[in-house]
MIDRENSE-608418 format. One record per residue (C-alpha): residue in one letter; x, y, z. Coordinates in steps of 0.1 Angstrom, whole numbers, plus 5000, padded with zeros to 4 digits. Layout:
N
aXYZ
...
//
This chain:
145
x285377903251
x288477693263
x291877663257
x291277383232
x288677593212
x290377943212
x293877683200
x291477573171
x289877943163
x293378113163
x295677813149
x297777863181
x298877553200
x297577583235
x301077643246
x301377923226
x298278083243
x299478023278
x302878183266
x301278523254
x298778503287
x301878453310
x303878703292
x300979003293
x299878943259
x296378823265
x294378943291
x294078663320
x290678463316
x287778353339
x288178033355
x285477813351
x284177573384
x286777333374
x290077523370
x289377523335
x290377873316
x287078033302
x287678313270
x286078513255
x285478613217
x287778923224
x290578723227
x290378623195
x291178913185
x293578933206
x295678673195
x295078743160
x296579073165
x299578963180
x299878693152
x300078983128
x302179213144
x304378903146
x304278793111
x305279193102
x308479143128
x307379323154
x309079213186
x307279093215
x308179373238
x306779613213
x303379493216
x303279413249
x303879793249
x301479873230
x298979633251
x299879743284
x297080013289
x293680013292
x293180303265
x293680313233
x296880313214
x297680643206
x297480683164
x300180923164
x302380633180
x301280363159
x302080543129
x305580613139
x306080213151
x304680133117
x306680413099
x309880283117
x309879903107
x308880063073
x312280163078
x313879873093
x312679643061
x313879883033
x317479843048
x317179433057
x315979443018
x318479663008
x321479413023
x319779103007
x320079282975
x323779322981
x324578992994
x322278822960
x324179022939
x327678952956
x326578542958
x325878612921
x328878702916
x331278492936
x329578192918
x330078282885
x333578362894
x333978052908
x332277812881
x334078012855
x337377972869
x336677582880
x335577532841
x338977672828
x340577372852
x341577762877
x342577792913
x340978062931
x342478232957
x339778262982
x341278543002
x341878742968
x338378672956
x337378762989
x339279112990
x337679212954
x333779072967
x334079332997
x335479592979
x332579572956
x330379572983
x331479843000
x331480062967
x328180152970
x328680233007
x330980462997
x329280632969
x326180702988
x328280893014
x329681092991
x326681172980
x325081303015
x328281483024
//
């Protein structure tokens, strides 16, 4: 198939495709008489693979990586690259909890203090927000000493 059809299969632009060809992604296709590329169904999968990986956060360089022999992946490895953004997303989710909760906060402070006809200090408010913050911190390390 061509660049236009594999685009269409995938939901990739054609630029897109190039992009992961050129950058050892995607196996180089046949040419055809005419210049034109020529793929196959496997590239497909291919792409459909990387458009995972990538919608789970995996960086570019990571599955390049991972694609960059002719064997398999080993399963031990996988598991671990799986196991550590595992990892990675349990803290990115664990400092959007914190920042929700301190953006709770500061605007209910705020829109309390605003209704009373207040001024609010903003580095005061500021000082108390990160010394909340940082409470937890400090009780967890207490906790693992």
């Amino acid at each position: 198939m061509r660049i236009g059809e594999l685009a269409e299969k995938t939901g990739l632009a054609p630029s897109a495709i190039r992009f992961y060809e050129q950058s050892g992604l995607l196996p180089a296709p046949e040419r055809s008489a005419n210049g034109y590329r020529v793929y196959s169904d496997l590239a497909i999968g291919r792409l459909r693979m990387v458009q995972l990986a990538q919608n789970l956060g995996f960086p570019l360089d990571k599955l390049r990586e991972a694609f960059a022999g002719d064997e398999a992946y080993p399963k031990e490895d996988l598991l671990q690259k799986l196991d550590t953004r595992l990892d990675e997303i349990e803290q990115l989710m664990t400092a959007l909890r914190t920042q929700r909760k301190t953006l709770r906060t500061l605007r209910t402070t705020l829109s309390e203090a605003w209704a009373e006809g207040k001024c609010v200090d903003g580095a005061e408010l500021a000082n108390q927000l990160l010394a909340q913050q940082q409470e937890p911190v400090r009780r967890s390390k207490n906790r693992h000493d």
